[in-house]
N, C-alpha and C positions, 0 to 999 in steps of 0.2 A: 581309088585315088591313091595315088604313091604317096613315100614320108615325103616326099619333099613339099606336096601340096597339102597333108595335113598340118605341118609345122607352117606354112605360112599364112594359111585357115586359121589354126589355133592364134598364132602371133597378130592378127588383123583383131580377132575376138577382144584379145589383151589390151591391146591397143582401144577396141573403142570401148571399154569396162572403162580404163583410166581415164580418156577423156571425158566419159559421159560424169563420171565421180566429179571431177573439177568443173564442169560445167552446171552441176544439180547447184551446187553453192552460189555459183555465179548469179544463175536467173534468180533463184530464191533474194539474192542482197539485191540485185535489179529490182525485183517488185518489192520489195521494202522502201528502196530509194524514192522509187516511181510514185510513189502517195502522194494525191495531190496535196495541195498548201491551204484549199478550201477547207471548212468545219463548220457544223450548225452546231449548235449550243440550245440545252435543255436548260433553264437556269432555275432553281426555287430558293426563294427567299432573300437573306440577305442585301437587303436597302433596295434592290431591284422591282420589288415587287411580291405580290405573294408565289407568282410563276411569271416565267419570263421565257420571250421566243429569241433566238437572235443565230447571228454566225459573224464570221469574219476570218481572218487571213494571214497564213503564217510569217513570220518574218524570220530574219538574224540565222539560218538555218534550224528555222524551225523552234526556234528561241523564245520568242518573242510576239505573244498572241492579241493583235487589237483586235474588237471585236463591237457590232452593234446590239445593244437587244433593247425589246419591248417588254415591258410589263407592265401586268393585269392586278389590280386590288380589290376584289369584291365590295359591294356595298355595304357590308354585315362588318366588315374587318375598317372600312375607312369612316364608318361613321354617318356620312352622307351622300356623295355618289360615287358610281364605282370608277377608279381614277385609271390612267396610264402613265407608266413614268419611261421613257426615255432617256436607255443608260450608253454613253461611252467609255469604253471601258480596255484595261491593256494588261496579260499577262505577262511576266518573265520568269521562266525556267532555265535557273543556272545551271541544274544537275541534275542530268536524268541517267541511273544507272541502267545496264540490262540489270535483271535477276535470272543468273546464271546464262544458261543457252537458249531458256525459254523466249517467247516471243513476249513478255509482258515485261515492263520497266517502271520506275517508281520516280517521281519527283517526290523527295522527301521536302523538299520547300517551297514553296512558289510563291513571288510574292508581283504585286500590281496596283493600279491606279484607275480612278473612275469617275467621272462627274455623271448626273443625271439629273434631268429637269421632269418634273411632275407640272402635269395639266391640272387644269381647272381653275374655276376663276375663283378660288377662296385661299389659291399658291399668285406672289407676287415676286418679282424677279426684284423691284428695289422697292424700299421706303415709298419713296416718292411714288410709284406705280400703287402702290395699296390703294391709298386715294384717301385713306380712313385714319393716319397719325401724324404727326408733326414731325418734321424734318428733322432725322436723326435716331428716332425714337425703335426704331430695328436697325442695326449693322450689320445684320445677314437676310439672306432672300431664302423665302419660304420653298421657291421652286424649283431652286439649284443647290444641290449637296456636292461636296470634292471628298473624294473619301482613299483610302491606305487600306491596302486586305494582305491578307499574308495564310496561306494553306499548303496543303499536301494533292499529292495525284497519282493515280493507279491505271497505266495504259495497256492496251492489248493492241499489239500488230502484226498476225500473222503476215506469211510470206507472200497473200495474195489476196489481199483485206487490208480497207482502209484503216487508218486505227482507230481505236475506241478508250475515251479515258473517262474516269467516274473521279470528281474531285471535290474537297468540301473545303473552305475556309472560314474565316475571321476577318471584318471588315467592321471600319470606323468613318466616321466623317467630320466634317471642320468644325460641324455644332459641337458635336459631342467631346470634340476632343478641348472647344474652347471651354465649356459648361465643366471639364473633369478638373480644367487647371483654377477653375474659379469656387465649384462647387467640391469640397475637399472628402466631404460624405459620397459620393458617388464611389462604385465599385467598376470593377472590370465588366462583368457581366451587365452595369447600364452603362454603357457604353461603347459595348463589344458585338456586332450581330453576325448569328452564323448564319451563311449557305452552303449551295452544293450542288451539284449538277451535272450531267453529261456533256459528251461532247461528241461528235462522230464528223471523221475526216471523210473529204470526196475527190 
């Protein structure tokens, strides 16, 4: 092979080193992008139940997580039978850093909303539905709580993997929050409950 054809061999070579380097980054942030908007949800504790199943659906780019779950309370832990509660529930992540280059990012705050309705015929949605006090005599319903949470979160998303986040908060509800402004003895801690859970994108 003459120079004139190794130099243009060599120069082809060059040529596809540079393109192949700009294009490694390219697919990499493609399958990043490409993460579905889907997530199932591990959830334990926190007003939800003692374990809870659920998932639900990204929003706001990725912002903004509503989400269904169910949850399980053993008989041993409710007293008399074992219950389901039925939570709605919706995260917001203002700010999710990278850390560094790496593929894992942090939500230092996250903060959400959530009602959930508990089964069973001993939870009454109003007064009136009890059957058993005088009109008035509850102002809140045993089987629906509205609750305020505010946490942190630790995500991994490699470049070809859904992501994966482990997060734990702080959540209240309307009981507790009306019982703290009445009852003046009451601390943080009775009226603060932690959970925490998984998440995994599809």
């Amino acid at each position: 092979m003459g120079w004139r054809g190794k130099s243009w061999l060599l120069g082809l070579l060059l040529e596809l080193l540079v393109v192949g380097a700009h294009a490694q980054p390219a697919r990499a942030q493609t399958a990043t992008q490409a993460a579905g908007p889907f997530f199932l949800t591990l959830h334990l504790a926190g007003g939800t139940g003692v374990v809870a199943l659920g998932g639900g659906y990204r929003l706001a780019q990725q912002r903004l997580e509503p989400e269904l779950l169910l949850g399980y309370v053993p008989r041993r832990i409710s007293g008399s039978k074992p219950l389901a509660i039925i939570t709605l529930k919706a995260t917001y992540l203002p700010w999710t850093p990278e850390l560094g280059r790496s593929s894992w990012q942090a939500s230092p705050v996250t903060l959400g909303a959530m009602v959930n309705y508990t089964t069973g015929q001993q939870f009454f949605l109003t007064n009136n539905s009890a059957g058993n006090y005088r009109p008035g005599y509850y102002w809140w319903s045993s089987a629906v709580r509205l609750g305020l949470l505010a946490g942190t979160r630790l995500s991994y998303a490699g470049p070809c993997r859904q992501p994966t986040a482990a997060y734990a908060e702080l959540s209240t509800n309307d009981l507790h929050l009306v019982s703290a402004l009445t009852n003046h003895s009451l601390r943080l801690v009775d009226i603060l409950t932690l959970g925490g859970g998984f998440k995994q994108g599809f």
